[in-house]
C-alpha positions as CSV (number, residue, x, y, z in Angstrom):
1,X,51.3,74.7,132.6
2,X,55.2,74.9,132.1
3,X,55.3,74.7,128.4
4,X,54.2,78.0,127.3
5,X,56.3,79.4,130.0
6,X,59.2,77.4,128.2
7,X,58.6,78.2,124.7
8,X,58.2,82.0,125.8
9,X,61.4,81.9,127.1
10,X,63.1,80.1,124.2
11,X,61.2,82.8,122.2
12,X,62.4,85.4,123.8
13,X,65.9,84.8,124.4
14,X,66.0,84.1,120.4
15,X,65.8,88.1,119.6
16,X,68.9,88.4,122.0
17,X,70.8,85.8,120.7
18,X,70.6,87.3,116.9
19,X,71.1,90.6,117.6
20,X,74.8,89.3,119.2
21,X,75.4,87.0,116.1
22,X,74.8,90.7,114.0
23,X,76.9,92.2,116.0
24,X,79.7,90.0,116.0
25,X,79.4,89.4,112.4
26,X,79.3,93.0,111.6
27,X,82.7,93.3,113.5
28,X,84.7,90.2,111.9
29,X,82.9,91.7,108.6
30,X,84.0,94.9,109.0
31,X,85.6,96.1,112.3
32,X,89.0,93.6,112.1
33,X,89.1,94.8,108.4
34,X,89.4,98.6,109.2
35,X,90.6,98.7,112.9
36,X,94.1,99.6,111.5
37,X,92.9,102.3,109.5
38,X,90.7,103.7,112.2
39,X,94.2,103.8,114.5
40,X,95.9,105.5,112.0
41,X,93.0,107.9,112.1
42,X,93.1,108.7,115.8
43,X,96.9,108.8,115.6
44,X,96.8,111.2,113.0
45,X,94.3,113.8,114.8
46,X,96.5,113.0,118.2
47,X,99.6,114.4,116.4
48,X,97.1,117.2,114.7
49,X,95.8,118.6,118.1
50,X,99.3,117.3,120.0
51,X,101.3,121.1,121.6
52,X,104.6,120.0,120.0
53,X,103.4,118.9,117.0
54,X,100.2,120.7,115.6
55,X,101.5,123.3,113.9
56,X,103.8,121.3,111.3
57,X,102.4,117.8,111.4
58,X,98.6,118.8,109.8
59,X,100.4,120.3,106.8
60,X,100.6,119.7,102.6
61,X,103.9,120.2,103.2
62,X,104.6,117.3,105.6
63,X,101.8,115.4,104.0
64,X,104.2,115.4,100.6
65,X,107.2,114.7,102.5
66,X,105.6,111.5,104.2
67,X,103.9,110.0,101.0
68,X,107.2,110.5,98.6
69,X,109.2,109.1,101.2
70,X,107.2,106.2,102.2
71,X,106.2,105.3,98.3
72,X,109.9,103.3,98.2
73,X,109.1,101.8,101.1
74,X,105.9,101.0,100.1
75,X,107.3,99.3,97.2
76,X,109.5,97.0,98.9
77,X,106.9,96.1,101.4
78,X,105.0,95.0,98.3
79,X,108.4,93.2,97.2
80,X,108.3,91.1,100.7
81,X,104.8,90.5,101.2
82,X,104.8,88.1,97.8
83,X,106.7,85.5,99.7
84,X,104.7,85.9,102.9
85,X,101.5,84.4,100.7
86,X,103.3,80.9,100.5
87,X,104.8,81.3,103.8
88,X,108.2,81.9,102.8
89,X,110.2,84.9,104.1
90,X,112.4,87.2,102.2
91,X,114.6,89.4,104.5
92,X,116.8,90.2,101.6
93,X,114.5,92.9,99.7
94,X,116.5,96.3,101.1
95,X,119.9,94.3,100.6
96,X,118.6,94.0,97.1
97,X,117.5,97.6,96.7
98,X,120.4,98.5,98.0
99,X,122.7,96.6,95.4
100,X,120.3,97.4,92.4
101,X,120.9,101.3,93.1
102,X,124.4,100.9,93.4
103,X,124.9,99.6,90.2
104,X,122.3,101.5,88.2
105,X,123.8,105.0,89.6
106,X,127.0,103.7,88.5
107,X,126.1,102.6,85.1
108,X,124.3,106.7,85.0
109,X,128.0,108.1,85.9
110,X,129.1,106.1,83.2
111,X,127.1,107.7,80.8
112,X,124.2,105.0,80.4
113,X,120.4,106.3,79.7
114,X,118.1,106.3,82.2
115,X,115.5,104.0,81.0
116,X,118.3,101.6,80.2
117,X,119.4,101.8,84.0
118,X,115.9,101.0,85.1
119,X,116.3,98.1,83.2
120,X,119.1,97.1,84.9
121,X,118.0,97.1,88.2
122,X,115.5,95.4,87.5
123,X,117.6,92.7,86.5
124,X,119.8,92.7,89.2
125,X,116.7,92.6,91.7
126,X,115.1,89.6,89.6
127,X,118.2,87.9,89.7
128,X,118.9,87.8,93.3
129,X,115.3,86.6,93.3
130,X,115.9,83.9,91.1
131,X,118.9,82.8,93.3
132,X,116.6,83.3,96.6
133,X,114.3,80.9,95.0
134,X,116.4,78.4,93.9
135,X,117.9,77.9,97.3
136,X,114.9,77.6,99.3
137,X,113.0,75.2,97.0
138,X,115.9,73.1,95.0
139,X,118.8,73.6,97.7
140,X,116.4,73.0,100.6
141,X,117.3,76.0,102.5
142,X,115.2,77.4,105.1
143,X,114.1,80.6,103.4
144,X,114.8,83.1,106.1
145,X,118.4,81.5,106.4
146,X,119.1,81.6,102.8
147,X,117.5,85.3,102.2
148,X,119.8,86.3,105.2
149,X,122.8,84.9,104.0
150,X,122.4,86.7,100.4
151,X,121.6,89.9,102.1
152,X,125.2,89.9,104.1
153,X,126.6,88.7,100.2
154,X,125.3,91.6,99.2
155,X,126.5,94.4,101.6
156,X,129.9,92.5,101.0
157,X,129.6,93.1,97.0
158,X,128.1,96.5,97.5
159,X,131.4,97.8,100.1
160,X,133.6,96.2,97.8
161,X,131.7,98.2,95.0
162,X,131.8,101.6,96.2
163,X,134.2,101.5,98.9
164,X,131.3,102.9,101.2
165,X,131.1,105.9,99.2
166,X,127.9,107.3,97.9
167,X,127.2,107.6,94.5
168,X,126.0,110.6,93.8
169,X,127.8,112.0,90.2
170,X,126.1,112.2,87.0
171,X,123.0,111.4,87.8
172,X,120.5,112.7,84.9
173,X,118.4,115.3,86.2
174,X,115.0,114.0,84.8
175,X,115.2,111.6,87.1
176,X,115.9,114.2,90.2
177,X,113.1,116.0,88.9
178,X,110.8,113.1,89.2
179,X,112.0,111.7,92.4
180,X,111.1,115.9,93.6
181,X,108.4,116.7,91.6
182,X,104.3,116.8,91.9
183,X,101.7,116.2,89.8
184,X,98.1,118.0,91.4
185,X,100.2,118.5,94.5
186,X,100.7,114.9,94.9
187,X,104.1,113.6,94.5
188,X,105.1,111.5,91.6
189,X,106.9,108.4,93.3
190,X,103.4,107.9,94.3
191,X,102.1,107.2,91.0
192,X,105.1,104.6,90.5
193,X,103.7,103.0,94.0
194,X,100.0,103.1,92.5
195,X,100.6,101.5,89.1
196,X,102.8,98.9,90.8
197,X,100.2,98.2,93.5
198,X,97.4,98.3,91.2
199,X,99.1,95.5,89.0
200,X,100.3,93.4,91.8
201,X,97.2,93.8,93.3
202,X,95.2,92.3,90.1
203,X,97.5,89.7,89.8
204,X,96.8,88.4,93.1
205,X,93.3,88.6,93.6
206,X,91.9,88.2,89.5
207,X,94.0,85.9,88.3
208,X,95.2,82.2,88.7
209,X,98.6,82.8,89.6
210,X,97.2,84.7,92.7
211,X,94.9,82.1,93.8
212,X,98.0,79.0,93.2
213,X,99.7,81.3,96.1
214,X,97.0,81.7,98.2
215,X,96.5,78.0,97.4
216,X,100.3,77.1,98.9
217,X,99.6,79.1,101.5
218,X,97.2,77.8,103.0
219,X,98.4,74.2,102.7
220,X,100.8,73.2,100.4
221,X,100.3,69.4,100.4
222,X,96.5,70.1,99.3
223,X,98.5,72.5,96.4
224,X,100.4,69.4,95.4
225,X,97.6,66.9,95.2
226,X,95.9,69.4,92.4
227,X,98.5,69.9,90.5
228,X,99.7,73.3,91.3
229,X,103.5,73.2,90.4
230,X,104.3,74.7,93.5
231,X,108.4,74.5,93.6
232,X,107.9,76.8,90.7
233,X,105.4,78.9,91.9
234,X,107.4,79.4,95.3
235,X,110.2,81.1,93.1
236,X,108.1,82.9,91.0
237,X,106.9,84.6,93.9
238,X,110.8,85.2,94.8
239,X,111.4,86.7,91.5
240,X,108.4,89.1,91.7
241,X,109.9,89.9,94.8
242,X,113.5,90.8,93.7
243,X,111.8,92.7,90.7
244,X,110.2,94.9,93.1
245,X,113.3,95.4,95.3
246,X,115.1,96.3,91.9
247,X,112.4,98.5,90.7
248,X,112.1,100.3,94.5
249,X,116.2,101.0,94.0
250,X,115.8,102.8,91.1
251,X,113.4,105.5,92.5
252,X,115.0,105.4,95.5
253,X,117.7,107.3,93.4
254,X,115.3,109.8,92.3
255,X,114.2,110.4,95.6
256,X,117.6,110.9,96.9
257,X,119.7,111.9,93.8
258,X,122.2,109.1,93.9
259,X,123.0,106.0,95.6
260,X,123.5,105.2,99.4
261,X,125.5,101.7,99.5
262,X,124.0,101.5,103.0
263,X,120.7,102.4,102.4
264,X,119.4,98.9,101.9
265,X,119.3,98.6,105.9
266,X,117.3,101.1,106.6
267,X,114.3,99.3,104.6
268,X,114.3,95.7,105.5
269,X,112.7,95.7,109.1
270,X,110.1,98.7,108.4
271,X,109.2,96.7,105.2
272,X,108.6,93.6,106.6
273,X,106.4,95.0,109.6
274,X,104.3,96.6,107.4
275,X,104.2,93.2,105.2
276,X,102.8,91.4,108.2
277,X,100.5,93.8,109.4
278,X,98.8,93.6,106.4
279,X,97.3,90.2,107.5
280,X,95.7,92.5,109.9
281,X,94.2,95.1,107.7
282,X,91.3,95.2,104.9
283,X,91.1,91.4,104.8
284,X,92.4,90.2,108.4
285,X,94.3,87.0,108.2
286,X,95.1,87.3,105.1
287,X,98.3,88.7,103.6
288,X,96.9,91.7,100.9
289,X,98.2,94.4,99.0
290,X,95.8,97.1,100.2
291,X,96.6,96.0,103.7
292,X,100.3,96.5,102.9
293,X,99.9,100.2,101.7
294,X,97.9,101.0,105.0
295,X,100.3,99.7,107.4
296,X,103.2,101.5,105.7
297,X,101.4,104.8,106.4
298,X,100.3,103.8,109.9
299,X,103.9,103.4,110.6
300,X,105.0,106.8,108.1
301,X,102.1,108.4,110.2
302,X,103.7,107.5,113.9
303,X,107.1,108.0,112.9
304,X,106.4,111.2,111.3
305,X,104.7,112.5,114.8
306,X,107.3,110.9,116.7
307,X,110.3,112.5,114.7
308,X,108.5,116.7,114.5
309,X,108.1,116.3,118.5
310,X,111.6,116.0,118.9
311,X,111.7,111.6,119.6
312,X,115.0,110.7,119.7
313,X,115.9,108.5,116.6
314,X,115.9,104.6,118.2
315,X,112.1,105.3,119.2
316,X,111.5,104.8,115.2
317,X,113.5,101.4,115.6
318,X,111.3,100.5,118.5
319,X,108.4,101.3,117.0
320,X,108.8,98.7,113.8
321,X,110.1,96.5,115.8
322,X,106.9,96.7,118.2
323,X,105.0,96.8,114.7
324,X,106.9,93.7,113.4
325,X,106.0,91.3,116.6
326,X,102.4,92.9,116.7
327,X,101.7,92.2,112.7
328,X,103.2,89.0,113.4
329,X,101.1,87.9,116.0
330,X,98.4,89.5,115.0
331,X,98.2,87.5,111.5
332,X,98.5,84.4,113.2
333,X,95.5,85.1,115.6
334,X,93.3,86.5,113.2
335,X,94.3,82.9,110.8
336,X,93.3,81.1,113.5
337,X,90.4,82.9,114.1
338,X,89.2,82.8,110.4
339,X,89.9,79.7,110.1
């Protein structure tokens, strides 16, 4: 008499049960991915419909301001989310934007072409890289130790450089023009973020060299075992890093029309928040490039509010400070999780 009863019940508490597995599936499939882009959403239309701020924050105007000025940003947040992908930390990147536009304006004052500056700092950032790389895998160094200790080289080298005097003479006005300029309304740093994320981003996802650092990543000693050189992947992904931090200095003087020697400070912590919180975004647990590019404008987006209704300026510094222990802890729950 009991068993029908029993296999009923087992029959109906089946239809329950798989309707909860679809619904948590469709989440981990889909709502972790695009929570982060949904808050910037709602942060955006609270600023929008926000007294103090909706009559200057929904605007082209302020929409051009925030994507030119967060496109160098952007950049450098690519330039430290490389090492993140082998778990090695790079706190170094605005130190090295910072030197690379130093010494490209200066070579521009001295009469050197554009182009051929570019070059430069790219050099100088893919050196520092190189040097970053070397310590932490031949020297032994602990790689937020050694990164730190070349960033404090550098503001030493930059002060002795310019005497903490901006360079600002000289500077050709092409690349002024470029650093102000629009193309369809949209301004053109943001075309230099886009190829650069586009090409990082197919580097890492399409092609072997993207899947070896993914591969140390997730557990070096495995890396080892099949083959992967991984001492010399582990500065490659340094060097790609300095590049980037060299390459982010040089528009960085477009944007501003010469060279800041501190600038390089203001970059490191936003940069690395937005690094880590894009293990939270687009493919949680995972660091990604797409995920970088939306937390950098979650961050431009809450700044932006916070600075047209009249926030003092340390509320910025708390805020990517918050944002750096959140995307922190955030990547390591949602590693866990996937895992």
């Amino acid at each position: 008499m009991n068993e029908p009863a029993l296999v009923a019940t087992g029959t109906n508490n089946a239809k329950p049960a798989s309707r909860e597995y679809g619904a948590r599936r469709f989440f981990r499939l889909y709502g972790e991915a695009y929570a982060l882009v949904a808050l910037l959403a709602l942060i955006a239309i609270f600023f929008t419909l926000l007294p103090a701020t909706r009559d200057t924050f929904p605007t082209s105007a302020n929409l051009r301001i925030v994507i030119a000025n967060q496109a160098v940003l952007a950049i450098v947040a690519l330039a430290a989310f490389v090492p993140l992908i082998v778990n090695e930390f790079d706190v170094s990147v605005g130190a090295n934007l910072g030197l690379s536009s130093i010494f490209a304006a200066v070579a521009m004052s001295a009469g050197m072409p554009w182009f051929l500056a570019l070059l430069l700092a790219v050099a100088i950032g893919t050196s520092i890289g190189v040097v970053n790389g070397v310590l932490v895998t031949r020297a032994g160094i602990n790689s937020l130790i050694s990164t730190l200790g070349i960033s404090i080289i550098i503001h030493g080298i930059v002060t002795w450089k310019t005497g903490g005097v901006s360079i600002v003479s000289n500077i050709p006005p092409i690349l002024s023009k470029f650093g102000s300029g629009t193309l369809f309304g949209i301004p053109l740093p943001f075309f230099a973020l886009l190829i650069v994320a586009l090409l990082l981003g197919y580097v890492i996802i399409f092609t072997p060299f993207g899947r070896y650092l993914y591969a140390i990543g997730s557990n070096i000693s495995a890396a080892k075992l099949v083959g992967i050189n991984t001492t010399r992947m582990v500065i490659l992904s340094f060097v790609i890093s300095g590049a980037l931090s060299g390459f982010a200095g040089f528009i960085q003087i477009a944007r501003t029309g010469g060279a800041n020697p501190r600038v390089g400070e203001s970059f490191t912590l936003p940069a690395l928040a937005a690094a880590f919180l894009s293990a939270s975004a687009i493919l949680p647990g995972t660091y990604n490039v797409a995920g970088v590019i939306v937390a950098v404008f979650f961050l431009a987006t809450i700044n932006s509010g916070l600075n047209l209704a009249g926030a003092e300026v340390y509320v910025n510094d708390l805020v990517n400070g918050f944002a750096l222990i959140l995307g922190v802890g955030l990547s390591k729950f949602l590693g866990r999780n996937r895992a």
